[in-house]
LODREN-825307 format. One record per residue: residue in one letter; x, y, z of N, C-alpha, C in turn. Coordinates in steps of 0.001 Angstrom, whole numbers, padded with zeros to 6 digits, always signed. Example, Ala and Ser with C-alpha at 12.3 -4.5 7.8 and 13.67 -1.06 7.14 Angstrom:
LODREN-825307
A+013190-005690+007800+012300-004500+007800+013200-003300+007800
S+012850-002250+007080+013670-001060+007140+012900+000030+007870
This chain:
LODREN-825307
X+300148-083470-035598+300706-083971-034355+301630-082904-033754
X+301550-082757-032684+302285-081245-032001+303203-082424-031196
X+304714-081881-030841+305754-082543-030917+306256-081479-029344
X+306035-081459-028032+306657-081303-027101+308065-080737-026741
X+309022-079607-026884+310208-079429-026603+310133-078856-025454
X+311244-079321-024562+311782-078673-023143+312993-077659-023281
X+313813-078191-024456+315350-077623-023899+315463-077854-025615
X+317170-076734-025928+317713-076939-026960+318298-078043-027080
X+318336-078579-028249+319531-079772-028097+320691-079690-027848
X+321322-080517-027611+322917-080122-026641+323939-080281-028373
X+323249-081044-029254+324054-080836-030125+323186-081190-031982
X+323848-081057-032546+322862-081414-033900+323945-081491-034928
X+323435-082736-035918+324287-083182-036934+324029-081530-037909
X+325230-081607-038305+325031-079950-039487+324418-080610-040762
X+324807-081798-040688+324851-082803-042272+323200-082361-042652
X+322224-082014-041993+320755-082167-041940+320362-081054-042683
X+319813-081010-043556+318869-079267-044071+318300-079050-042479
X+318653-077879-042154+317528-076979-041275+316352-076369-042012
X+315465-076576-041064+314120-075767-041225+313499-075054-040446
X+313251-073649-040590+313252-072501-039922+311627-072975-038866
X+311470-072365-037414+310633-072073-037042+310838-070195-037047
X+310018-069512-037555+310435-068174-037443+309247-068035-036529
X+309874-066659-035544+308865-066323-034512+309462-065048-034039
X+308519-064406-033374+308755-062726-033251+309984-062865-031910
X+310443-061569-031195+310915-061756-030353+310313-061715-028733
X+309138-061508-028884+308301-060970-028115+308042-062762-027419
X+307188-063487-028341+307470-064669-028067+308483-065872-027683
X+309057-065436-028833+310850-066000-027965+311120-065740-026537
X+310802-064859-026259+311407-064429-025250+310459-065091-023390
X+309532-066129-024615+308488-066412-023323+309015-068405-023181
X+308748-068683-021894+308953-070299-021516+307780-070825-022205
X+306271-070493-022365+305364-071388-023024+304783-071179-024534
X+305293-071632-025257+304569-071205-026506+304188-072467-027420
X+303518-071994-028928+303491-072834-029836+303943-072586-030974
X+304097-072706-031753+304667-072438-032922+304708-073726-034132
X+304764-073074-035330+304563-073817-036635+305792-074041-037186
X+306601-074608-037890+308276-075007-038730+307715-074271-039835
X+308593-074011-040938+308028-073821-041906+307660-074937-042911
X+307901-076214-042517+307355-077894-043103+306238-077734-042908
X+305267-077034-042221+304002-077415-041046+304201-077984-039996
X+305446-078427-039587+305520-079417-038707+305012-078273-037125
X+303758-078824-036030+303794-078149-035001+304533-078602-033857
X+305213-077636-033331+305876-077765-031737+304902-077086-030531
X+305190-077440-029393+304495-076854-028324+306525-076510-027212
X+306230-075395-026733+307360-075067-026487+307013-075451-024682
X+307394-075994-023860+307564-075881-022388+308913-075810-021666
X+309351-074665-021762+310728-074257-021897+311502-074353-019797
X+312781-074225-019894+313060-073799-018225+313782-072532-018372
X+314097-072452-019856+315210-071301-020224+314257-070600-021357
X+314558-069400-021944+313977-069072-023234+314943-069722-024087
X+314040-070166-025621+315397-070417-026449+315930-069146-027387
X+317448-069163-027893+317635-067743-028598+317564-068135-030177
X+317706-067081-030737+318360-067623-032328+318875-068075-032297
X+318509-068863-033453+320082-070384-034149+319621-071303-032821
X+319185-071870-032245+319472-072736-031354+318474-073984-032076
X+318469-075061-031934+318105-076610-032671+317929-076911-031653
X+316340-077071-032163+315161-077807-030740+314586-079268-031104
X+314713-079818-032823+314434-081094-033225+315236-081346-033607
X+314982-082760-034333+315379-083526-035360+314980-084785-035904
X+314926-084949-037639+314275-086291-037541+315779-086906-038022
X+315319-088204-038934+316422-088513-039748+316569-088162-040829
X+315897-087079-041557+315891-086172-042113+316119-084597-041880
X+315849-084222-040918+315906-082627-040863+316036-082207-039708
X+316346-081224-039160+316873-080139-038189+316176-078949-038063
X+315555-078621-036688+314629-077200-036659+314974-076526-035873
X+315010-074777-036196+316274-073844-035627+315384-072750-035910
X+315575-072153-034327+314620-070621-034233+315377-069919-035305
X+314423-068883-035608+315081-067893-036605+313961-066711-035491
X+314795-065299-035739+313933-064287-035142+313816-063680-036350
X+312381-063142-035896+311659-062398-037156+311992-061060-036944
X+312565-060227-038026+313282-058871-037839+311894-058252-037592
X+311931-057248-037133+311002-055971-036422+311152-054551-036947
X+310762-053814-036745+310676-052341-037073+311170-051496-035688
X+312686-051137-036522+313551-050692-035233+314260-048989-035772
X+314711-048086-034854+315208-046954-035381+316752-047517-035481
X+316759-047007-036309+318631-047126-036425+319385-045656-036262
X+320292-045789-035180+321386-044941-035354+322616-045135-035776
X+323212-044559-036836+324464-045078-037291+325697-044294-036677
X+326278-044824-036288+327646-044933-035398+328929-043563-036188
X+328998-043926-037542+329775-043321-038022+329991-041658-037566
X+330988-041829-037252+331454-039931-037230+330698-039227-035723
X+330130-040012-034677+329791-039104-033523+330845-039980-032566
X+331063-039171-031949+331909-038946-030526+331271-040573-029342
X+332601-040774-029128+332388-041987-027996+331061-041321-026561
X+331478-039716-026610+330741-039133-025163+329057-039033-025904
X+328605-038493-027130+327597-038757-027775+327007-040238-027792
X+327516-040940-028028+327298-042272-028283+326978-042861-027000
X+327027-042257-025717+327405-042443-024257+326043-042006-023778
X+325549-040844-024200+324886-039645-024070+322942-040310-024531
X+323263-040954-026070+322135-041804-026301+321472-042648-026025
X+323026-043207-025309+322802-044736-024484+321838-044174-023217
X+322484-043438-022559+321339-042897-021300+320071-042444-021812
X+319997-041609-022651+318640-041187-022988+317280-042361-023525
X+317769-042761-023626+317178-044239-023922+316767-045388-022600
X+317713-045165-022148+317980-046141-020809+317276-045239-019972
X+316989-044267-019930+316353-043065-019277+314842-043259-019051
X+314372-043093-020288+313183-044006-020990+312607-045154-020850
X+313584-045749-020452+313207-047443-020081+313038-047993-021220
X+313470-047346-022213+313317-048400-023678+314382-049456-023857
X+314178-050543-024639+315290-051295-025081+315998-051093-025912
X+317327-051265-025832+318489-050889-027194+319050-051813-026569
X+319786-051973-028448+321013-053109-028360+322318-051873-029584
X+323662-052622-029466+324483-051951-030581+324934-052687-031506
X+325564-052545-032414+325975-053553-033354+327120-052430-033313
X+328352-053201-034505+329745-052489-034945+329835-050768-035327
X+328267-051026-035836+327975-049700-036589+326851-048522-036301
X+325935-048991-035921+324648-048793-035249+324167-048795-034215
X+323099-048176-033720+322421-048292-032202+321531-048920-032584
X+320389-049630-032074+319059-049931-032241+318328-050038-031500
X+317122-049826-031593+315548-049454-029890+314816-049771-031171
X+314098-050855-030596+312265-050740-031667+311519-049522-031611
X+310871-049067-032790+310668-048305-033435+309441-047859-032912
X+309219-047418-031441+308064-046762-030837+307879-045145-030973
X+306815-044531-030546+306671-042897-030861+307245-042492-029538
X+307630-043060-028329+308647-042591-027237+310144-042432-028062
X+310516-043255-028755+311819-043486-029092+312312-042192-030360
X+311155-042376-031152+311385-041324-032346+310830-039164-031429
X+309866-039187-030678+310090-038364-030160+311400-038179-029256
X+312050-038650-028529+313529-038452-027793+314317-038293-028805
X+314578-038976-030230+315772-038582-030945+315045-037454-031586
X+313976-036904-031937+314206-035439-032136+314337-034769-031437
X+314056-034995-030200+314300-033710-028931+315533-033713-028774
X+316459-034321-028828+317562-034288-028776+318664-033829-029468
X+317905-033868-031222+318033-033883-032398+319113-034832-032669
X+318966-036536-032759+319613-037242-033126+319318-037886-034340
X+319728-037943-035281+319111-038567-036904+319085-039887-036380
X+317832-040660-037139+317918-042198-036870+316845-042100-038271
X+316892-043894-038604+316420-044042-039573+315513-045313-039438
X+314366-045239-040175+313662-046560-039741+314219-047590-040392
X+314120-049009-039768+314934-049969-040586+313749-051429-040256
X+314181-052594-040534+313917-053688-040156+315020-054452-039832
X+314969-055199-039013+315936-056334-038180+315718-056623-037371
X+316769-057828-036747+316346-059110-035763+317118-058287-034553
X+316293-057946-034352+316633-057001-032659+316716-057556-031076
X+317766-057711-030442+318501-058601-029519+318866-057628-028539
X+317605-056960-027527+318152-055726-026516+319325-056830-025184
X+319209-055691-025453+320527-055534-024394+321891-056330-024801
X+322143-056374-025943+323338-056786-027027+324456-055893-026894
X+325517-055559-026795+326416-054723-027189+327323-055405-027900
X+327717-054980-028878+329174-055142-029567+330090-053541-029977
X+330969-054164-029862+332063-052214-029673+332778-052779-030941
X+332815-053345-031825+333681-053479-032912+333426-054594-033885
X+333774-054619-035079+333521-055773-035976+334247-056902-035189
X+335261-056872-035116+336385-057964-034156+335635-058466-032700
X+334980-057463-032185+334899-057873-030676+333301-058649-031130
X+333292-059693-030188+332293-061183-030303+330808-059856-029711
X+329861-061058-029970+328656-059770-029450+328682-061059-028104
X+328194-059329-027250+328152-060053-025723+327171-059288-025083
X+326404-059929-023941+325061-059383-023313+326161-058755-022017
X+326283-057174-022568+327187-056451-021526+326311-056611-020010
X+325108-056422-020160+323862-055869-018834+324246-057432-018131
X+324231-058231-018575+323656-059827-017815+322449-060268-017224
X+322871-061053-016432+321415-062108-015919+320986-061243-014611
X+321729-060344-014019+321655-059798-012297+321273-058668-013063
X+321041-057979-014147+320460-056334-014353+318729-056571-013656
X+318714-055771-013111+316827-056052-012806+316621-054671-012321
X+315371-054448-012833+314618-053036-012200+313478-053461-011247
């Protein structure tokens, strides 16, 4: 039985085991989809918004179901020891590109395309291949500072 969602729920008992729907970000990121729980249980997604991670789209009187994003194959640049104007410098070269990056406390990250790994050698920037749940256009500038979508809803090309 495939089970209809429009919208996240506005709220959800915690008391409930959650059960993961995991799904790429590629899909997430779309208003119509389908997708499996990991119970089997099927959803059909007819969205007005995309939903993000962590957000709770069921519930029975038993259980609670909550996107999870499926980590990806992303370059990592690690933060440590280069210059705020470097760190400035990558951000454009990238953005240059039209690729996606997000930052974390410590790291840069762009999925792991042969545009992305050719620019950090031309540049000669070390990056490393990694896996993770990759969230472009993310910035965070510090462990302390909250993560926030610096670009917003008005960025458009």
């Amino acid at each position: 039985m495939l089970i209809l969602i429009h919208a996240p729920l506005p709220s959800c008992d915690s008391g409930l085991p959650a059960v993961e729907l995991r799904i790429d970000r590629r899909t997430l990121a779309k208003r119509l989809w389908r997708g499996v729980a990991a119970d089997g249980m099927e959803f059909g997604f007819e969205l007005s918004n995309p939903l993000q991670p962590g957000d709770f789209f069921h519930k029975t009187g038993a259980v609670r179901y909550v996107i999870a994003q499926e980590p990806e194959a992303v370059l990592e640049i690690p933060l440590a020891g280069l210059p705020p104007s470097a760190t400035a410098g990558i951000g454009w070269a990238v953005g240059n590109l039209h690729l996606e990056f997000s930052s974390e406390a410590g790291r840069l990250l762009t999925p792991d395309e042969p545009a992305a790994r050719q620019l950090f050698s031309r540049i000669q920037i070390p990056y490393t291949p990694a896996w993770a749940v990759f969230r472009p256009g993310r910035f965070k500038r510090s462990v302390t500072t909250p993560l926030i979508d610096d670009l917003g809803p008005s960025h458009k090309h």
